[in-house]
C-alpha positions in Angstrom: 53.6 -49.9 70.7 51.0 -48.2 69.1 52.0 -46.3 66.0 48.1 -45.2 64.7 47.8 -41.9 64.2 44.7 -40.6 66.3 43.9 -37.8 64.0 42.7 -39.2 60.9 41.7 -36.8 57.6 38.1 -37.2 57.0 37.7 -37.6 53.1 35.2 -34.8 51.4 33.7 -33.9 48.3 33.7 -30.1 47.6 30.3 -29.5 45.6 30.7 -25.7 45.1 31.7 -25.9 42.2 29.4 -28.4 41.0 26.6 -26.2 41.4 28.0 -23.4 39.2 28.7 -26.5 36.6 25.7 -27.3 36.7 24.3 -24.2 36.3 26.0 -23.6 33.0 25.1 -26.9 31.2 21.3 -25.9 32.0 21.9 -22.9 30.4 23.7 -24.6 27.3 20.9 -26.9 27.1 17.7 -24.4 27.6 19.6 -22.5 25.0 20.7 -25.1 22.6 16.8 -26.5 22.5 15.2 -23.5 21.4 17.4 -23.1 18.8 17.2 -26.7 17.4 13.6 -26.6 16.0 12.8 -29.2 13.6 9.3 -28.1 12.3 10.9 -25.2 11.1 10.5 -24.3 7.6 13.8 -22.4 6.0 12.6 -20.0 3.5 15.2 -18.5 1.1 15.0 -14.8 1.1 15.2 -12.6 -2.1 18.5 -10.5 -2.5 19.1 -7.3 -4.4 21.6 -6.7 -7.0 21.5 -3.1 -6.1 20.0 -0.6 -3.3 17.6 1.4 -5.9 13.9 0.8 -5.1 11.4 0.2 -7.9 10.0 3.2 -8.7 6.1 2.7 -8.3 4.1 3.8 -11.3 0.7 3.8 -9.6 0.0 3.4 -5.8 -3.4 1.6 -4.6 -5.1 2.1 -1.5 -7.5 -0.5 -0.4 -9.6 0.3 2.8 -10.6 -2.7 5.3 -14.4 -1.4 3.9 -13.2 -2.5 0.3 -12.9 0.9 -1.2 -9.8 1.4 -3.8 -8.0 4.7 -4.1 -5.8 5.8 -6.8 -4.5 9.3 -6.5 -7.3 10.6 -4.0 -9.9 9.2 -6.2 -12.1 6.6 -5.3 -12.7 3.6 -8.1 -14.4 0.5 -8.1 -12.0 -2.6 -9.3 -14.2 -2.5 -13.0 -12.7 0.9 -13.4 -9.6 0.3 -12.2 -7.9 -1.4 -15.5 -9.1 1.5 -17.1 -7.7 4.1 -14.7 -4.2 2.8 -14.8 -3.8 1.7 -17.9 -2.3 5.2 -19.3 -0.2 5.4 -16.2 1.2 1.5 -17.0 1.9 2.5 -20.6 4.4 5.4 -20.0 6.6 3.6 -18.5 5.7 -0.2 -19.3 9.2 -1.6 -19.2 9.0 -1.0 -15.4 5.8 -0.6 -14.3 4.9 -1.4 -10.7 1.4 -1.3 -9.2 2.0 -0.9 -5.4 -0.8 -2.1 -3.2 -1.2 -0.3 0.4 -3.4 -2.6 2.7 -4.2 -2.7 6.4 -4.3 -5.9 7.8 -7.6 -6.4 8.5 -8.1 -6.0 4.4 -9.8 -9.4 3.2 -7.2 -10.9 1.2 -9.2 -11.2 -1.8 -9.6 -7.7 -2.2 -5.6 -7.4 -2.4 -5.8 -10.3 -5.0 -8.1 -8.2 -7.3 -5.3 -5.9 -7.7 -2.7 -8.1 -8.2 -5.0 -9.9 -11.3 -5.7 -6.0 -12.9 -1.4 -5.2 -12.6 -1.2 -9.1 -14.0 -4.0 -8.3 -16.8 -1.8 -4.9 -18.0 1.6 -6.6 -17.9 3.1 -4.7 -14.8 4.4 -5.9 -11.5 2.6 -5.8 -8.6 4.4 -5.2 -4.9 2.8 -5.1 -1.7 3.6 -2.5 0.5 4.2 -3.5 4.4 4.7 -1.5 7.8 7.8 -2.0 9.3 6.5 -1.0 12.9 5.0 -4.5 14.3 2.6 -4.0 17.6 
């Protein structure tokens, strides 16, 4: 007597799903990677106590040729502790030189300015573009 079955179950593995599994933890790891930078240097950022701007007691424009304008006058930087030293001592609790350079200014052109707003006692910001190419 023969009791075997003839029609045995072949045993399978369903990989469908192992490719969307898959999938997903290559995500998760492409993802995790970039975020987990360790020569990344955490820079604290300043806060405000309110949402006033400083109001900017002279405004200087430096041109990538090295020219300084104050008020749509051109100055060399020897006149320039001069010219803004009236404008400085009106308001000299607050006073704020604000320097407007391109880029391609050299830097110690920009640096100049910041010594003459030093040199008078006032603070010296740097205005930026928000639009980035």
């Amino acid at each position: 007597m023969n009791l075997r079955r003839r029609l045995k179950g072949h045993q399978e593995l369903h990989a469908g799903a192992l490719n969307d599994i898959l999938f997903i933890l290559l995500f998760f790891f492409l993802i995790v990677s970039t975020l987990a930078n360790p020569n990344v240097i955490r820079l604290s950022q300043p806060k405000a106590k309110s949402d006033t701007k400083a109001k900017q007691t002279v405004i200087v424009n430096i041109k990538p040729t090295g020219e300084y304008i104050i008020n749509g006058k051109q100055i060399s930087i020897e006149e320039m502790t001069a010219f803004i030293q009236p404008y400085v001592q009106k308001d000299s609790t607050q006073a704020t030189i604000a320097i407007n350079a391109d880029k391609t200014v050299p830097l110690e052109n920009v640096v100049a300015v910041m010594r003459v707003a030093r040199d008078l006692g006032a603070r010296s910001t740097l205005l930026v573009d928000t639009k980035v190419k």
